[in-house]
C-alpha positions as CSV (number, residue, x, y, z in Angstrom):
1,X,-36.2,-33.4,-27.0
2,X,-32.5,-32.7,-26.3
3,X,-31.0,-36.1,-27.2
4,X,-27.5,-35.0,-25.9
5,X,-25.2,-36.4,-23.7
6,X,-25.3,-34.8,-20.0
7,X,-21.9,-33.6,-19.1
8,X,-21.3,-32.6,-15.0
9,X,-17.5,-30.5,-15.4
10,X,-16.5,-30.2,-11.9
11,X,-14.0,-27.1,-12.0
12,X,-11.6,-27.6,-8.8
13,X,-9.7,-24.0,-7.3
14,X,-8.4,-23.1,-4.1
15,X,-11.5,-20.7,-2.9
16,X,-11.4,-17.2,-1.2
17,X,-13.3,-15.8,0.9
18,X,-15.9,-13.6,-0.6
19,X,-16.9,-11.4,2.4
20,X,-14.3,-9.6,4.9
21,X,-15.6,-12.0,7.6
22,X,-14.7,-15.2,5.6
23,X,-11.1,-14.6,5.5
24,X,-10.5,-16.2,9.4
25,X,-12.5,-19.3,8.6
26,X,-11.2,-19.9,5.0
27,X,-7.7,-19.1,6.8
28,X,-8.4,-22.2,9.0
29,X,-9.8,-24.3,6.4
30,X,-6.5,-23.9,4.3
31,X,-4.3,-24.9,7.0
32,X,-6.5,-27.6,8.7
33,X,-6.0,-29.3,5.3
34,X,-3.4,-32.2,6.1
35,X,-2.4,-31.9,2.3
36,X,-1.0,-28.4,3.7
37,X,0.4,-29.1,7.0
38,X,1.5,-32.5,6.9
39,X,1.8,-32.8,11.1
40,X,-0.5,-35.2,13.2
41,X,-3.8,-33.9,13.2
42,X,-3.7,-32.6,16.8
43,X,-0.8,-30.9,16.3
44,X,-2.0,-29.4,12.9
45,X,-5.1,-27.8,14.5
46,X,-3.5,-26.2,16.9
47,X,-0.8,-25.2,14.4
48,X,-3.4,-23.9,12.1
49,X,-4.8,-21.8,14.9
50,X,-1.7,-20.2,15.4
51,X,-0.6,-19.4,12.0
52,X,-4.3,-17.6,11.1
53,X,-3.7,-15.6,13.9
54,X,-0.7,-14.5,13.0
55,X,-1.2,-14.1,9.4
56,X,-4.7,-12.8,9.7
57,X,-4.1,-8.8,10.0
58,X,-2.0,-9.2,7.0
59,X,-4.2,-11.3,4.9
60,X,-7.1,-8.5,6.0
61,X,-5.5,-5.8,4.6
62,X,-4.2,-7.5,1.3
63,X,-7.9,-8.2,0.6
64,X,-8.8,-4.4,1.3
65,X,-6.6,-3.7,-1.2
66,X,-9.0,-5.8,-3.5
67,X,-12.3,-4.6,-2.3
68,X,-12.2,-7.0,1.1
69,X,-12.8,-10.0,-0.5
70,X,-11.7,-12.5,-3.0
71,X,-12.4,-12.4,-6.9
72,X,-11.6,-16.2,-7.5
73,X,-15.5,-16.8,-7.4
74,X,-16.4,-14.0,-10.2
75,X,-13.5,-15.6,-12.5
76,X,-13.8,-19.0,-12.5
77,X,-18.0,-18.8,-13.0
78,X,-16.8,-16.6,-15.9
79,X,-14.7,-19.8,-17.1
80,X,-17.2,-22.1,-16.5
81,X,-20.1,-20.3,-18.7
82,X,-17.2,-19.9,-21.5
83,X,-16.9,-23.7,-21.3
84,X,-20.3,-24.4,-21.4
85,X,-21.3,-22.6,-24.8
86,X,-17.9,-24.1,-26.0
87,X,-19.3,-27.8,-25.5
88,X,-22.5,-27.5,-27.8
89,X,-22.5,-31.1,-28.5
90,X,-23.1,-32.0,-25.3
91,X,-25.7,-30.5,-22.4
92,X,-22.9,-29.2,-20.3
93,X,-23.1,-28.2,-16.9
94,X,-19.7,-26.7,-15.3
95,X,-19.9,-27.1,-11.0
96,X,-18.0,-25.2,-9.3
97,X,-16.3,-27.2,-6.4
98,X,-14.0,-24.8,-4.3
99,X,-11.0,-26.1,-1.8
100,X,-11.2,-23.8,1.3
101,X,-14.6,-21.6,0.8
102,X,-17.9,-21.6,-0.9
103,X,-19.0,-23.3,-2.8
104,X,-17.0,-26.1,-1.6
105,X,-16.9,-30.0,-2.4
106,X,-19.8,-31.5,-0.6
107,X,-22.3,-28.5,-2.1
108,X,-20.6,-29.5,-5.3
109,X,-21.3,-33.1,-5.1
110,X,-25.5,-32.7,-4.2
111,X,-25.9,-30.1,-7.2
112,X,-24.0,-32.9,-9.6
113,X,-26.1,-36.1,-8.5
114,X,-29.4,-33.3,-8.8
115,X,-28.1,-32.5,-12.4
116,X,-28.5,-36.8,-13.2
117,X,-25.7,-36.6,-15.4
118,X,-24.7,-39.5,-17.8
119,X,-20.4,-38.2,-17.3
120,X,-18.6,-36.4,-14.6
121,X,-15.3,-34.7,-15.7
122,X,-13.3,-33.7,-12.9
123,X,-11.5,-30.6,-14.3
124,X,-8.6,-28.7,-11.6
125,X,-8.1,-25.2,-12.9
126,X,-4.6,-26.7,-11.6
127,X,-2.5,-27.1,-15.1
128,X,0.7,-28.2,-12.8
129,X,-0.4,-31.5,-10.5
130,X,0.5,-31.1,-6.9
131,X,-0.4,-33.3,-3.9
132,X,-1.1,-29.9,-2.0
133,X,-3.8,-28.9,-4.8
134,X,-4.9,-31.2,-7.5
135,X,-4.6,-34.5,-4.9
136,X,-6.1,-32.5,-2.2
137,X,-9.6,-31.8,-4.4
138,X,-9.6,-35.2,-5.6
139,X,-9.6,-36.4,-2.1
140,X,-12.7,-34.5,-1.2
141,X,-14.5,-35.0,-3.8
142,X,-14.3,-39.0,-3.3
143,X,-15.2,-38.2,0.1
144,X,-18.0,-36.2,-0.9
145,X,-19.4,-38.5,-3.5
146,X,-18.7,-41.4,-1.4
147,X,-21.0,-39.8,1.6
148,X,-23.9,-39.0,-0.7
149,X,-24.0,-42.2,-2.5
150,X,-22.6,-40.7,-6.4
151,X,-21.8,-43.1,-8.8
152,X,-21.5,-42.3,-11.9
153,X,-19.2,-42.8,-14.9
154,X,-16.6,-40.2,-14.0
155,X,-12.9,-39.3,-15.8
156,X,-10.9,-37.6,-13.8
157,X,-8.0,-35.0,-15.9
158,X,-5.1,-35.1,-13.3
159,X,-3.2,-32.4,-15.1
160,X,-1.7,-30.8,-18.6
161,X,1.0,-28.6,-18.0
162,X,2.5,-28.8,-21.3
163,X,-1.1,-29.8,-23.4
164,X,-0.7,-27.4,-26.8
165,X,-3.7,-25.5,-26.6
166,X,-2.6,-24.7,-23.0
167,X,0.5,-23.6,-23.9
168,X,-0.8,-21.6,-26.7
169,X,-3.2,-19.6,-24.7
170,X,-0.4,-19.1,-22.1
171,X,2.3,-18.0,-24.8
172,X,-0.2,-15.9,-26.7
173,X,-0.8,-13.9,-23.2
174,X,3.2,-13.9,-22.7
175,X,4.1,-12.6,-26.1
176,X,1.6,-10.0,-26.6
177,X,2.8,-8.6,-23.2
178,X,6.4,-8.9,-23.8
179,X,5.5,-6.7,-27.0
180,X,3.9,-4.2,-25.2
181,X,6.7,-4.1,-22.9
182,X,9.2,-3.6,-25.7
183,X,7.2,-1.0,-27.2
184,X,6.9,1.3,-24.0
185,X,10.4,1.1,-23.7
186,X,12.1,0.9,-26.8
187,X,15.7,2.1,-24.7
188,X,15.4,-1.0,-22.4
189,X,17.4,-3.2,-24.0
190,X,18.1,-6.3,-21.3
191,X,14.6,-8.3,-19.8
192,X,14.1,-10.9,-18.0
193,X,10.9,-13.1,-17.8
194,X,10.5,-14.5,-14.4
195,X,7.8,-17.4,-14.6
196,X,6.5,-17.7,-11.0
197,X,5.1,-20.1,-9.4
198,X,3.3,-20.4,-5.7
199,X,6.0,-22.1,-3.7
200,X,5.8,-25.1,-1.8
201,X,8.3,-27.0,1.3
202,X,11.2,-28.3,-0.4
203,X,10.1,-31.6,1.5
204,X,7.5,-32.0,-0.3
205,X,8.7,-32.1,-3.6
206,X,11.1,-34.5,-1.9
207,X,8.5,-36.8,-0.8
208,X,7.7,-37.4,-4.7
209,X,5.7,-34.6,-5.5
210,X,5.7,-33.2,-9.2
211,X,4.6,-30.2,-9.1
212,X,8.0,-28.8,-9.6
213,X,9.1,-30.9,-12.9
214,X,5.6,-29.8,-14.2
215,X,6.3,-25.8,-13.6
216,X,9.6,-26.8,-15.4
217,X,7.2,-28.5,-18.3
218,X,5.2,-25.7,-18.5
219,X,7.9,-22.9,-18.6
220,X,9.9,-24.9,-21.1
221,X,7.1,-25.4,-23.5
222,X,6.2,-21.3,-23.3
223,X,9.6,-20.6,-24.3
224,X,10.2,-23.1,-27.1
225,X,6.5,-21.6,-28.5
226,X,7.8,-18.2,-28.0
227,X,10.7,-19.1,-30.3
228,X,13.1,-16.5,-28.9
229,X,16.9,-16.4,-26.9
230,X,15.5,-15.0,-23.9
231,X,16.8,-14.2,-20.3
232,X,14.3,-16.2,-17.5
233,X,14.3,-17.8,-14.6
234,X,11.8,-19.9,-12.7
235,X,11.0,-18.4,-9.0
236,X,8.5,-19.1,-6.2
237,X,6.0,-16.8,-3.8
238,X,3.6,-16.9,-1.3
239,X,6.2,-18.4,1.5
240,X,3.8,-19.2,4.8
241,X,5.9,-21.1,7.3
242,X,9.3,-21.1,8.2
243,X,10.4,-24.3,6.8
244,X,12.8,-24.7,3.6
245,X,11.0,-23.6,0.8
246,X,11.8,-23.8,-2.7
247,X,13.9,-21.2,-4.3
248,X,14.8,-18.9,-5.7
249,X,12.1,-16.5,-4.5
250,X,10.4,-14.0,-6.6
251,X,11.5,-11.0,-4.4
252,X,15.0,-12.4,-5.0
253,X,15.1,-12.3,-8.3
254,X,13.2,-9.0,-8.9
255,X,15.6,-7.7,-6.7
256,X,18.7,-8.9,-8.7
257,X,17.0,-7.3,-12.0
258,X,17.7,-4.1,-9.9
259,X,21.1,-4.1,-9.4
260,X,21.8,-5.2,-13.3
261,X,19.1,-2.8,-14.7
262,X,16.9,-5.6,-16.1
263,X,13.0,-4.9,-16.8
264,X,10.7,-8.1,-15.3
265,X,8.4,-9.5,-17.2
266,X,6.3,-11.5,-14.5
267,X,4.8,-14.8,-15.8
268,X,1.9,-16.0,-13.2
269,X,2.8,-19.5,-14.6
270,X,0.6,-21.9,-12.3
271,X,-2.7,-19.1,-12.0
272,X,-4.8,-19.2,-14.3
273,X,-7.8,-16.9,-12.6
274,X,-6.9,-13.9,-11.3
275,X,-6.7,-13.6,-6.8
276,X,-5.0,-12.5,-4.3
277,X,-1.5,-13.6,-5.2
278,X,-1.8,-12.2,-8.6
279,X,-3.9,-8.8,-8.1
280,X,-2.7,-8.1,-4.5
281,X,0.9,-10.2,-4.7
282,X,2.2,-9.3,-8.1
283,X,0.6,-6.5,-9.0
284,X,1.4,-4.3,-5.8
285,X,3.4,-5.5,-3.4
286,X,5.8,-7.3,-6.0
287,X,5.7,-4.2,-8.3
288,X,6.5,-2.0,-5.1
289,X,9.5,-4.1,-4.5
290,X,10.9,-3.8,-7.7
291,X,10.6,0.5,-7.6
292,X,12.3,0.6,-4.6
293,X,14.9,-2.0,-6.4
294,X,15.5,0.2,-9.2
295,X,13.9,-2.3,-11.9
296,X,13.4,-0.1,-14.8
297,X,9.9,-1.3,-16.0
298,X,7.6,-4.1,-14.8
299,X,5.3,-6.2,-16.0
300,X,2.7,-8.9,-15.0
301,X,1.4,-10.9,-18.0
302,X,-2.7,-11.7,-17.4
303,X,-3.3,-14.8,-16.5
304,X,-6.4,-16.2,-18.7
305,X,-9.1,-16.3,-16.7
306,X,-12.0,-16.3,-19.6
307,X,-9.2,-15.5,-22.4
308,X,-11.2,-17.6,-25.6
309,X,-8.0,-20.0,-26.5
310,X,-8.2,-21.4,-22.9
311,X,-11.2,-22.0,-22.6
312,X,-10.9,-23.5,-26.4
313,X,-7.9,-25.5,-24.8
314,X,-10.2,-27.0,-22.2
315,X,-12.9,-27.9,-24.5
316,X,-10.6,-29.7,-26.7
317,X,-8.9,-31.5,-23.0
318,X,-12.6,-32.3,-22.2
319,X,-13.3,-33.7,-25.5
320,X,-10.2,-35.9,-25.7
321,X,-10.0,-37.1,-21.9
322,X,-13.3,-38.3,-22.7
323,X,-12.8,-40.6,-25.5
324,X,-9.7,-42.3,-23.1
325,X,-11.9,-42.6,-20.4
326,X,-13.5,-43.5,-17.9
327,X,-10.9,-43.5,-15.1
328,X,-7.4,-41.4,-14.8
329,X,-6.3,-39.3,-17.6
330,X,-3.3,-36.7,-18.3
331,X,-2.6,-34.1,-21.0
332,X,1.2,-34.9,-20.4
333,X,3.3,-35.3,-23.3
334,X,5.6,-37.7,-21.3
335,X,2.0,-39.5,-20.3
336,X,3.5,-40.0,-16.8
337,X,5.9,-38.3,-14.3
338,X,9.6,-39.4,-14.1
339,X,9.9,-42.2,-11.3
340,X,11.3,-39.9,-9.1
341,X,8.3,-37.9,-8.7
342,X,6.6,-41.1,-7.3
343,X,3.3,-38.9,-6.0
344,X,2.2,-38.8,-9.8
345,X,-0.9,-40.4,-9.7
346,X,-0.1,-42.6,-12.7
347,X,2.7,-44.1,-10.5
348,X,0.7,-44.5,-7.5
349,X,-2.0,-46.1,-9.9
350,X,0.8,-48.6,-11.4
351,X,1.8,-49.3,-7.9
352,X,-1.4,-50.0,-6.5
353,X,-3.3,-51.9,-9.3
């Protein structure tokens, strides 16, 4: 008789669509989200209609690029059968519980309260917290729960950006590329490492979101492990709307390695499974911008996906955040946000209780 504990790890991602004919409706779902479009709902419908439409022959022939469809799915099951056989003590079960396409939330949910767990780890494949990401899951899958009657002892990991075992997985991927770089072309002698990050409105990182100081966490702690006096910069992609976004952009700065002669070493710094923004974003359309910039080499550093000291890293966050809870927990060396970032959910807990 297995006398172990029951462990339900629900992994939260964005989603992709896995089928050419998914892309419209998981287009939709991603902008009906008022995490997204923060407009009144009427408004935001009909604004969400408009932008698929006008974004959809694009986002078509990125994913033809890619075989037609998204490879989120395929990577993050990959993860969560790595994190299983790296929990032995307990009888682990990873649930997938996509944003914007299947499996999504509520499916999630039912195959969690079938499973009977004793815990529930809620586990975003979101190291950086964001109120457009992190927040957004955690809303839906109270929702969910709430609908189907779930109540079980649950601890919820809101983020690690900076956890060690993180950044050691992250550096280890950065370092071994930045060899291989160096290596290829022994006459380049100036680099840059551009971490990048998916951008988001400047107005919401003015309404108190964190996401930014996190990125800036995250970078910082890659590049203290990596021990060297390096060139970087932290830059943003995947603008959608017309609004102010945060800068600078990715395209900018690849474009300014051009004109100085720098090589780019890309760092996908908030991915960590491979999609559209890093097979179809960096890897070709980013990497045909630099050519035509004069860039003398590029380089995209993986992102982990299955890589063994992640999924090490989230076995030892799993085993940790379960001894501190039930309840809210972060693998944040400063424990909380700064006060300024007031949609931390430590501060909004502190406010609130």
């Amino acid at each position: 008789m297995d006398t172990r504990k029951k462990l339900a790890i629900v992994l939260f991602n964005l989603g992709g669509p896995d089928r050419p004919e998914a892309i419209k409706p998981f287009l939709l779902n991603l902008f009906r989200d008022p995490a997204i479009l923060r407009v009144s709902f009427f408004i935001r419908r009909l604004l969400a209609y408009w932008i698929t439409r006008v974004r959809l022959p694009t986002t078509i022939a990125n994913y033809a690029l890619i075989g037609g469809k998204s490879p989120l799915l395929t990577f993050t099951r990959d993860q969560a059968r790595a994190l299983e056989t790296a929990l032995p003590e307990f009888d682990t079960k990873c649930i997938i519980a996509m944003r914007y396409w299947h499996p999504m939330t509520d499916a999630a949910v039912i195959e969690v309260k079938n499973f009977q767990p004793d815990d529930i780890l809620l586990l975003p494949l979101y190291p950086q917290y964001s109120t457009t990401t992190t927040a957004s899951s955690l809303t839906a899958w109270h929702e969910g729960a709430a609908r189907a009657g779930l109540a079980i002892r649950t601890t919820t990991l809101c983020c690690y950006p900076d956890d060690p075992g993180y950044i050691a997985a992250i550096t280890a991927c950065v370092h071994q590329t930045l060899q291989d770089a160096r290596s290829s072309h022994p006459g380049q002698k100036t680099w840059k490492i551009l971490f990048s990050a998916h951008g988001l409105p400047e107005s919401i990182i003015a309404s108190g979101d964190p996401y930014q100081h996190q990125i800036t966490l995250s970078t910082q702690a890659i590049l203290a492990a990596l021990g060297e006096d390096l060139d970087w910069a932290i830059c943003y992609q995947s603008r959608v709307t017309k609004v102010k976004w945060l800068s600078p952009s990715t395209e900018d700065e690849i474009r300014h390695a051009g004109q100085t002669n720098t090589g780019v070493i890309i760092v996908p710094i908030a991915f960590v499974s491979d999609h559209s923004e890093t097979l179809v974003e960096l890897d070709i359309e980013f990497l045909h911008i630099a050519q035509k910039s004069g860039v003398p080499a590029y380089y995209r550093v993986p992102v982990p996906n299955d890589f063994p000291p992640f999924i090490t890293a989230l076995a030892n966050l799993t085993r940790d955040v379960l001894t501190r809870g039930p309840g809210l927990c972060a693998a944040i060396r400063e424990k909380s946000c700064p006060r300024n970032h007031s949609q931390c959910p430590h501060l909004l807990a502190n406010i609130t209780s």
